[in-house]
C-alpha positions as CSV (number, residue, x, y, z in Angstrom):
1,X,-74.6,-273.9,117.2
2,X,-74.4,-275.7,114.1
3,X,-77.7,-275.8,112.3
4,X,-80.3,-273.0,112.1
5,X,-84.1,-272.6,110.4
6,X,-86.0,-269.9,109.2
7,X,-89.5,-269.8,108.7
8,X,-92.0,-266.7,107.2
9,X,-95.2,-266.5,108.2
10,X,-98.3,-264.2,107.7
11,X,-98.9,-262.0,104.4
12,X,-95.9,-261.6,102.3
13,X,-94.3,-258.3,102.7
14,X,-91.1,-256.8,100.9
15,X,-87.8,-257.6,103.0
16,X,-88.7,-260.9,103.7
17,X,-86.1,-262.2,101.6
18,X,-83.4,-259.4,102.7
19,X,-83.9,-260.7,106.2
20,X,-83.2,-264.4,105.0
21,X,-80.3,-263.7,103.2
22,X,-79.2,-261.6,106.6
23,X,-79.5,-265.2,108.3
24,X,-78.0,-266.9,106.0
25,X,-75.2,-264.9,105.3
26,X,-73.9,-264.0,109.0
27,X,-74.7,-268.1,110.1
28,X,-72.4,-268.9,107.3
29,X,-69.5,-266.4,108.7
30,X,-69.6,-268.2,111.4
31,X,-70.1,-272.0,110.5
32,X,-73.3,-272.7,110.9
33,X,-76.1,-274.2,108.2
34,X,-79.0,-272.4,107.7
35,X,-82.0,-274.4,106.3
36,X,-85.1,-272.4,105.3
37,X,-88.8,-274.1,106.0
38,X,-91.1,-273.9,103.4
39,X,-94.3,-272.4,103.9
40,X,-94.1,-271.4,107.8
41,X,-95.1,-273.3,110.4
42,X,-97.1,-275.2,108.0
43,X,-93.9,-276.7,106.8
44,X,-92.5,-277.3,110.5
45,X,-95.2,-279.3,111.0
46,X,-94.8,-281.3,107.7
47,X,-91.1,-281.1,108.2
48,X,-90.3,-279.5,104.8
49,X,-87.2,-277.8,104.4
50,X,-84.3,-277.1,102.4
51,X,-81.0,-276.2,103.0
52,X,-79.7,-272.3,101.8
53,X,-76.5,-271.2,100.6
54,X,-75.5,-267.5,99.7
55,X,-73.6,-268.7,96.7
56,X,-76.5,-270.4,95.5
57,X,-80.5,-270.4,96.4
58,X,-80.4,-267.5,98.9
59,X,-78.1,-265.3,96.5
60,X,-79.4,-262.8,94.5
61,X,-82.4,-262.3,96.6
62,X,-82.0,-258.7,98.2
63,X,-84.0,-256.9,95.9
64,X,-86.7,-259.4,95.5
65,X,-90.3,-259.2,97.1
66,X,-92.3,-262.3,98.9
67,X,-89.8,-265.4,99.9
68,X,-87.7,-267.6,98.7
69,X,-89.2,-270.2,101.2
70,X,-92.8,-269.5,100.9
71,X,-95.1,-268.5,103.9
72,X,-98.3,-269.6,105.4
73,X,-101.1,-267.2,106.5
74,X,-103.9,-269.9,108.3
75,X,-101.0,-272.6,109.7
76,X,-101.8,-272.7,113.6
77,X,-100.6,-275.5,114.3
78,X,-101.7,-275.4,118.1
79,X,-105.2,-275.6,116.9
80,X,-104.4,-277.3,113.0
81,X,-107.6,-278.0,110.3
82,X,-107.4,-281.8,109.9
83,X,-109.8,-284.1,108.5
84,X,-110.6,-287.4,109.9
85,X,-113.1,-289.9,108.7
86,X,-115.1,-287.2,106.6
87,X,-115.2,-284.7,109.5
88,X,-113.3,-281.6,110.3
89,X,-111.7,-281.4,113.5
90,X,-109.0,-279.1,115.2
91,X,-106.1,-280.2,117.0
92,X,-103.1,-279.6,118.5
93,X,-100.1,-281.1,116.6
94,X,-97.5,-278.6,118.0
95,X,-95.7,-281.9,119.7
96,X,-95.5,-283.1,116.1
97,X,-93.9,-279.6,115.0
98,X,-90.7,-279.7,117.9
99,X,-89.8,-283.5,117.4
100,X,-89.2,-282.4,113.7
101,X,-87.3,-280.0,114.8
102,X,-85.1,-281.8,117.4
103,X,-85.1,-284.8,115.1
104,X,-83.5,-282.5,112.1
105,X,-80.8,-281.0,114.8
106,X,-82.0,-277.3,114.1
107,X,-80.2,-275.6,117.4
108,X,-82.1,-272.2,116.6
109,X,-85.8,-271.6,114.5
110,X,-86.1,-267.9,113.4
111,X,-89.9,-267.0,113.1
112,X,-90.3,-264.4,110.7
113,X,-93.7,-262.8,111.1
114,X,-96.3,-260.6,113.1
115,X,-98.1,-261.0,116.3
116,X,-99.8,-264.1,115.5
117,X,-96.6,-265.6,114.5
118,X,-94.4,-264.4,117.1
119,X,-97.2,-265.7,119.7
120,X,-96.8,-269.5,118.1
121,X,-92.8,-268.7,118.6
122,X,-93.4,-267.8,122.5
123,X,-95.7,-270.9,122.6
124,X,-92.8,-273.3,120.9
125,X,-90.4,-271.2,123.2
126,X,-92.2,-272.8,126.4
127,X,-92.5,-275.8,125.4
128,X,-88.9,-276.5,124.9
129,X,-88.2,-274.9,121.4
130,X,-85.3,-272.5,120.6
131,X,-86.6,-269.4,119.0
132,X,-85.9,-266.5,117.9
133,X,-88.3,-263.6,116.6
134,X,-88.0,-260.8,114.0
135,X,-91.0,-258.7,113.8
136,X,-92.2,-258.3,110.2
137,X,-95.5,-256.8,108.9
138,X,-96.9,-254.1,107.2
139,X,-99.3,-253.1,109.3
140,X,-96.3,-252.1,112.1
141,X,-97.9,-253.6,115.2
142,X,-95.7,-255.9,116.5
143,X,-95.2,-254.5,120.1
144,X,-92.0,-253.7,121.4
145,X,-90.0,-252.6,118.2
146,X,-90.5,-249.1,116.6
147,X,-91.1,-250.5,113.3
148,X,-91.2,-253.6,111.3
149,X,-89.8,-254.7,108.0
150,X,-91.7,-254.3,105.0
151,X,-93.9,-251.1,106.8
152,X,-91.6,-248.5,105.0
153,X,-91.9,-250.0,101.4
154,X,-96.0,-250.1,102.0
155,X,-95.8,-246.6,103.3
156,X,-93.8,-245.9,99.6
157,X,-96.8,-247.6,97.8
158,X,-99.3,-245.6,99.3
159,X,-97.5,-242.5,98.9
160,X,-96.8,-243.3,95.3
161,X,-100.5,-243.7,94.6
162,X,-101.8,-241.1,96.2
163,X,-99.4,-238.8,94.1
164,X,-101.4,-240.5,91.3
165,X,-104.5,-239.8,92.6
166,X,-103.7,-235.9,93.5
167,X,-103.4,-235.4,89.5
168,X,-106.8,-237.1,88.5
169,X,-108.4,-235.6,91.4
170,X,-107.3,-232.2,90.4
171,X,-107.7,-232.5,87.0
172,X,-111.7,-233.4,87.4
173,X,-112.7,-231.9,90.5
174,X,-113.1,-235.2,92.8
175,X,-112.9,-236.5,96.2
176,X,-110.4,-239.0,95.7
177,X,-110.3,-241.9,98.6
178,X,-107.6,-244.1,98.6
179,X,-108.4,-247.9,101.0
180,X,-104.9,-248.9,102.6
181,X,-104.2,-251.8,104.8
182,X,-104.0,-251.1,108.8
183,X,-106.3,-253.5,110.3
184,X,-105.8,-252.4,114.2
185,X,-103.7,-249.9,113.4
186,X,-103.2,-246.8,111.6
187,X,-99.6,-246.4,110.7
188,X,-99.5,-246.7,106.8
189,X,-102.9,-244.6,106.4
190,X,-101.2,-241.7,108.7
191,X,-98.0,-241.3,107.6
192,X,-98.5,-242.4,104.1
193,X,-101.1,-239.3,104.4
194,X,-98.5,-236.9,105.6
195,X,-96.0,-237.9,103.2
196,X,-99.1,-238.1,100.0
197,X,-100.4,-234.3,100.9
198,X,-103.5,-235.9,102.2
199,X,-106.5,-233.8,103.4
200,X,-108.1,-236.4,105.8
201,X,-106.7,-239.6,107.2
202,X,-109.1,-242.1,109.1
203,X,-107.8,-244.7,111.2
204,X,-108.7,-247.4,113.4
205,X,-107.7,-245.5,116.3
206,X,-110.4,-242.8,116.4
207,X,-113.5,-243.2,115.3
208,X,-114.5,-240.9,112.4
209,X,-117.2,-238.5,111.9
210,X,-117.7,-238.1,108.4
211,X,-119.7,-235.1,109.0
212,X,-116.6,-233.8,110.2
213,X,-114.5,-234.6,107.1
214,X,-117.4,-233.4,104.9
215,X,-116.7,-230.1,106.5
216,X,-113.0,-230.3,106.1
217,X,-113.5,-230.7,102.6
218,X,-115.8,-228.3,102.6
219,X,-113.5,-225.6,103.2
220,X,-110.7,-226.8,100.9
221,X,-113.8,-226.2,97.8
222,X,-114.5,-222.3,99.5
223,X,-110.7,-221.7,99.6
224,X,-111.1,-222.6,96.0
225,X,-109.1,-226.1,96.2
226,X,-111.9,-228.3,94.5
227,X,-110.5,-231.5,95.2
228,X,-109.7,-233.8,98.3
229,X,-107.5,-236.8,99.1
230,X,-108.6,-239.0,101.8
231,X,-106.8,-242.0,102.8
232,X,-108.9,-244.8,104.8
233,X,-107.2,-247.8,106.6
234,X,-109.4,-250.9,105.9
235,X,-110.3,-251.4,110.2
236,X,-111.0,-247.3,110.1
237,X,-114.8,-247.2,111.5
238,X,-117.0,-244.8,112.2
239,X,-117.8,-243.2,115.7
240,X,-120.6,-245.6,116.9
241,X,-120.4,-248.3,113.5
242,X,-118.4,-251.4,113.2
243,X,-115.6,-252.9,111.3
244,X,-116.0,-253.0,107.3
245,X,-116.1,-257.0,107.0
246,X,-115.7,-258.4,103.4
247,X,-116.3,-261.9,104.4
248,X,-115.2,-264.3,107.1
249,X,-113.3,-267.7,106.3
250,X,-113.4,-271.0,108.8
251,X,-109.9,-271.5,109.8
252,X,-110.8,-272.0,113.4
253,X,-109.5,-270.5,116.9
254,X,-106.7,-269.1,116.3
255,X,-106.0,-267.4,113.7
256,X,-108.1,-263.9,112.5
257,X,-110.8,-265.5,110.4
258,X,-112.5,-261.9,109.2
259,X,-111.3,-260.4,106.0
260,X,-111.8,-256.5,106.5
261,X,-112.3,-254.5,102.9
262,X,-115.4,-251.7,102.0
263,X,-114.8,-249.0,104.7
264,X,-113.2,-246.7,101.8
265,X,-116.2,-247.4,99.0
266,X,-118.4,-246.8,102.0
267,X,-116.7,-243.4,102.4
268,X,-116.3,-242.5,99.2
269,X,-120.5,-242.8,98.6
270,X,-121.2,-240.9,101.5
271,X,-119.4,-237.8,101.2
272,X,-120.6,-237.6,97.5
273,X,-123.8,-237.3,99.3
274,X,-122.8,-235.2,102.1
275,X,-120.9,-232.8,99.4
276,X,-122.1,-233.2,96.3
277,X,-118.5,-233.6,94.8
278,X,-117.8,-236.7,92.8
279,X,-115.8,-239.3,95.1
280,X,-114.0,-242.6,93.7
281,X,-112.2,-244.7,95.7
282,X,-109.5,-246.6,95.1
283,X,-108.4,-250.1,97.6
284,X,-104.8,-250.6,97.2
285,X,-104.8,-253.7,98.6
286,X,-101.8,-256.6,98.0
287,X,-100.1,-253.7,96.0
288,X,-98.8,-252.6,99.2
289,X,-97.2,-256.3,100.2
290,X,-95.9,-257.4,96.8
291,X,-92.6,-255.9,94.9
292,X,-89.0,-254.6,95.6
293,X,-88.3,-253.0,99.5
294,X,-87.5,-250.1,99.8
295,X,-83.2,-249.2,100.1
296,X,-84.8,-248.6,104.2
297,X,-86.5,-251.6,104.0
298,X,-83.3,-253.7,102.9
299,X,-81.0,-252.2,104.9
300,X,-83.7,-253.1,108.1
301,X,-84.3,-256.3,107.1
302,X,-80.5,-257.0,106.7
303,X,-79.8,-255.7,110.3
304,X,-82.7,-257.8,112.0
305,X,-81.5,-261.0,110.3
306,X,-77.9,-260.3,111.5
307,X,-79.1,-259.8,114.9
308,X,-80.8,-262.3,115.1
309,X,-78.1,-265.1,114.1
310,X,-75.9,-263.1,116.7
311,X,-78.4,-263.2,119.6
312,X,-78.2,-267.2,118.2
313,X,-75.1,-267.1,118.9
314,X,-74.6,-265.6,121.9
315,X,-77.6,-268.4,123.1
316,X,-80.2,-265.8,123.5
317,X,-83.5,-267.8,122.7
318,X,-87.7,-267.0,123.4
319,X,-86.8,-263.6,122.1
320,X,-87.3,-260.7,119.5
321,X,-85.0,-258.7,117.2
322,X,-86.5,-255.0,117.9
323,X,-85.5,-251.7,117.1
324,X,-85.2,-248.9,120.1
325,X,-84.7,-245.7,119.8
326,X,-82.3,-246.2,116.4
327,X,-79.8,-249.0,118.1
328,X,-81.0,-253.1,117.3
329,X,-81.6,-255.0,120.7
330,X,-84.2,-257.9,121.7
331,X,-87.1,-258.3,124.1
332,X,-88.4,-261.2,126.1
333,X,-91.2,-262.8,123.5
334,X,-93.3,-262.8,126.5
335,X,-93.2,-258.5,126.8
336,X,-94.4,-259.1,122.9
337,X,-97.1,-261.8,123.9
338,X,-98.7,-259.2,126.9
339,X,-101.8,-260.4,128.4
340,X,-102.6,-262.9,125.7
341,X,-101.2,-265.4,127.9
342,X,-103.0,-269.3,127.1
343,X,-100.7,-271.5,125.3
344,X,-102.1,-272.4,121.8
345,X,-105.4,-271.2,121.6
346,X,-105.2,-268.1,120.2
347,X,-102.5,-266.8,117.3
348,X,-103.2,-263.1,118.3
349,X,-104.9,-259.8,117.4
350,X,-107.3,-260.4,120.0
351,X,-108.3,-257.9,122.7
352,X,-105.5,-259.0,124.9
353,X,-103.1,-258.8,122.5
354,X,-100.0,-256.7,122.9
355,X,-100.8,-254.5,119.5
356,X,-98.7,-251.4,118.4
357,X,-101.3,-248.8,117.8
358,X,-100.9,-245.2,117.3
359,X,-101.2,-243.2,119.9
360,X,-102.5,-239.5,120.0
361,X,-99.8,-238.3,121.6
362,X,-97.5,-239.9,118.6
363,X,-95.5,-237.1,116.5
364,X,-97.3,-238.3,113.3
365,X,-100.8,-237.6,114.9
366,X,-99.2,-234.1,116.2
367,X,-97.6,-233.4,113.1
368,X,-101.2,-234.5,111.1
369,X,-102.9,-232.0,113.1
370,X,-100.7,-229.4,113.0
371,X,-100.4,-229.1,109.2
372,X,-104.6,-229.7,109.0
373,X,-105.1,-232.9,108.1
374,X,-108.5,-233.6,109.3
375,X,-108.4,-236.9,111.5
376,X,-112.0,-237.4,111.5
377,X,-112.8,-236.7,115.3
């Protein structure tokens, strides 16, 4: 083992760089250069790199949000955008991306990312690549690990804002709704609920009937509590309705081309209807991704990148960095991957997709219930 590279890829989250400077740091105990490729596996393919030193570009970097080395949220390079004689064509130029690789002598590639990203790492894996996964995203639905980095500081954000939105609500009587990420999953909007003193939480998960929260709310105004805080995750929908979609880009197969956003302005009008109490809503949006992790995030982030450059180490490629039950250990990428088994032609978050969701048997949905937080259903 003498040369390593990391790559980030998906939305930016905070830890990112923690995680990197984890690498970084325990490859250098050890002897080994680390390199960082810039912009994910958009830069693997272009074969743009630089080499990072804890004394110098990776230093000082624990406390910072996004990464050092950039990241790339549309780079499937299984099934890459290309133009050839003024027409747009997909193709696969993943051969292109592993003779970079073996050309530049990197003996290990860390793939910092979510499901999409850690599927591209079990498709390099078969085709001859060395990788090694560590599940980052927000959202926390990489399979197989209890939680990803970055989730926690998210969960902070939300929690922060819906403090702020407890006052205003309070002060003039409104139904305030607060839109948080959780495209196929409901983590942040739960628990960032629990933790906010929200009234009603509606998540992807279980389909809402907002007749049902209208009553919740309802009684909160007889008990003489004239104000509500409802927390919406952006793929919430309602019992018989679709997904909120904001618009849809053309990236092609591969990667998920629908942008999700509307679901809580779409609440928020309705139960002013249904109620007759003033509703605003607030989206959160890229506050939750951007700015300084949490001291859980850091810490995390710092253990996953550790582990990782010692499963490197120890020769322990194709895999992932999880967490189980409190101790660090790693997982075939291929238990991550589940059903969504064809090489290349889809990123993930598809139906076969091995997704984390919440589950109604999960404490936070028993805790939600038992302290009356209406769940829609």
């Amino acid at each position: 083992m003498k040369k390593v590279a990391i790559l980030a890829n998906g939305g930016d989250v905070s830890g990112f760089n923690a995680v990197i400077r984890g690498i970084v740091k325990t490859a250098e105990n050890h002897g080994v250069k680390c390199y960082g490729i810039i912009e994910g596996y958009k830069g693997l393919l272009e074969n743009n790199y630089i080499e990072l030193d804890s004394y110098s570009n990776a230093s000082g970097i624990l406390y910072k949000g996004g990464s050092i080395i950039g990241s790339s949220t549309n780079a499937n390079v299984f099934n890459y955008k290309s133009r050839r004689k003024g027409q747009e064509e997909y193709v696969d130029l993943s051969d292109v991306c592993i003779e970079n690789a073996k050309k530049d002598g990197f003996d290990c590639i860390f793939t910092l990312g979510g499901d999409g990203t850690q599927k591209s790492a079990r498709d390099f894996y078969q085709k001859g690549l060395n990788v090694i996964g560590v599940p980052k995203t927000i959202d926390n639905d990489v399979a197989c690990t209890d939680i990803t980095f970055g989730y926690n500081t998210a969960v902070s954000v939300a929690t922060e804002a819906l403090d702020r939105l407890h006052s205003t609500g309070e002060t003039h009587h409104r139904i305030m709704v607060l839109e948080v990420m959780g495209r196929y999953a409901g983590w942040i909007a739960l628990e960032s609920a629990i933790a906010g003193g929200g009234d009603v939480a509606l998540i992807p998960e279980i389909p809402f009937d907002l007749q049902k929260v209208a009553d919740k709310i309802k009684e909160r105004i007889e008990k003489g509590k004239r104000f509500s805080l409802v927390v919406v995750a952006e793929g919430a929908v309602p019992k018989g309705g679709t997904l909120s979609v904001k618009n849809v880009r053309n990236n092609g197969k591969g990667v998920d081309n629908t942008k999700l956003g509307g679901i809580g302005e779409k609440v928020a009008a309705e139960l002013q209807e249904l109620i007759g109490l003033e509703a605003r809503n607030t989206t959160l949006g890229y506050m939750q991704r951007g700015g300084t992790p949490t001291a859980y995030d850091r810490v995390l982030s710092t253990k996953y990148g550790a582990k990782a450059m010692e499963l490197a180490l120890e020769g322990k490629f194709g895999v992932l960095t999880v967490l189980k039950n409190g101790k660090l250990d790693y997982v075939p990428l291929e238990d991550v991957v589940g059903d969504n088994k064809e090489i290349g032609a889809v990123s993930g978050n598809t139906k076969e997709s091995n997704l984390r969701r919440v589950t109604m048997d999960d404490d936070l949905v028993k805790t939600a219930r038992n302290i009356g937080i209406s769940l829609g259903d």
